[in-house]
N, C-alpha and C positions, 0 to 999 in steps of 0.2 A: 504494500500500500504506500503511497505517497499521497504527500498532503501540499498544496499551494496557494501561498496569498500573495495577493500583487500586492503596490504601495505605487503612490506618486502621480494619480490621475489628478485632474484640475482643469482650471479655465484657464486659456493665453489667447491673446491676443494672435490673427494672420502673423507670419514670420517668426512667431516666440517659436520656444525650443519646450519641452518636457523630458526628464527622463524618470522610465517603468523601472523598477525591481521585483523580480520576485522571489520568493525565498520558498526552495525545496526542503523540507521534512520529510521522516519517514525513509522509506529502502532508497535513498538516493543512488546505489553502486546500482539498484534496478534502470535507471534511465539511460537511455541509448541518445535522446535528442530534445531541447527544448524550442521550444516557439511561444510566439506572442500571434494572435489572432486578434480580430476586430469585425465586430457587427454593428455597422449603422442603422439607424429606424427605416424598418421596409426593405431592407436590404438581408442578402443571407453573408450567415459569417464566412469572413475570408482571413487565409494566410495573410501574413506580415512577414517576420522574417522567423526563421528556425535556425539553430546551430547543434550541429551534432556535440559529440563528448569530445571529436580530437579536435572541434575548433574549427568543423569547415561550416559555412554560413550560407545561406544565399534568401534574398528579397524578391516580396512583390515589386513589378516593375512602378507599381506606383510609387512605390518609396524611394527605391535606389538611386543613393547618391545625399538621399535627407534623414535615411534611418540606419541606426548602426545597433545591429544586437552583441552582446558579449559577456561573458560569462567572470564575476570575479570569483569564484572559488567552484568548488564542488556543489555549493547550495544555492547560488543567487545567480539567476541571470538579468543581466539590464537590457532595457530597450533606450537609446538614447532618440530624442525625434525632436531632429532640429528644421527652420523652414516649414513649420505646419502650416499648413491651409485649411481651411471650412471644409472639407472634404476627407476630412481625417477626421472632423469628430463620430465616435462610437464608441463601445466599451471596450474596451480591450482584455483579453485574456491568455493569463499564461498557460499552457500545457505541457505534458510531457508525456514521449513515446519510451513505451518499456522494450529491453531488448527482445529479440525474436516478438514485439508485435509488429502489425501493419495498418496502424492509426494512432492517434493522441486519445488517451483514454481517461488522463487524469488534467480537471483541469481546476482553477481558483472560480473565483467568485464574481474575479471581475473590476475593471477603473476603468470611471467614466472620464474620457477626454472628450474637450468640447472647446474650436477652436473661433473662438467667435468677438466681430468689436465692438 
């Protein structure tokens, strides 16, 4: 079992920056990959960026070049998102994929970012 809370959602202003953490508890040695998803209102949830365990990464193209994910230890990974736009506001959530699965099974709670003037 693995347990996760995000941290760090809020309101900014077009062009502000925010940065996600979230912190894994629980069989962390079980996680193979994390990610940060986002569902806007009316919309279904989508990827954002994921980073495996050895550190390789890759982004929605909407983000790439404004979103940086990365991992400080064994338990936390950040989303850094800098250059928001009104198009980014949704909740965002962290997940994680356990080895030998083939989905994100465990996921937090949830931060509401909301990028608006």
């Amino acid at each position: 079992q693995v347990q996760l809370a995000e941290s760090g959602g809020g309101l900014v202003q077009p062009g502000g920056s925010l940065r996600l953490s979230c912190a894994a508890s629980g069989s962390i040695f079980s996680i193979a990959s994390m990610a940060w998803h986002r569902q806007a209102p009316g919309k279904e949830r989508e990827l954002v960026a994921d980073i495996t365990r050895g550190g390789s990464t890759g982004y929605a193209d909407s983000v790439k070049g404004r979103f940086t994910i990365s991992r400080d230890n064994a338990k936390n990974t950040v989303l850094q998102m800098n250059s928001l736009q009104p198009e980014d506001t949704a909740v965002y959530y962290c997940s994680a994929l356990l080895w030998g699965k083939d989905k994100y099974d465990y996921w937090g709670q949830g931060t509401q970012v909301t990028v608006s003037s």
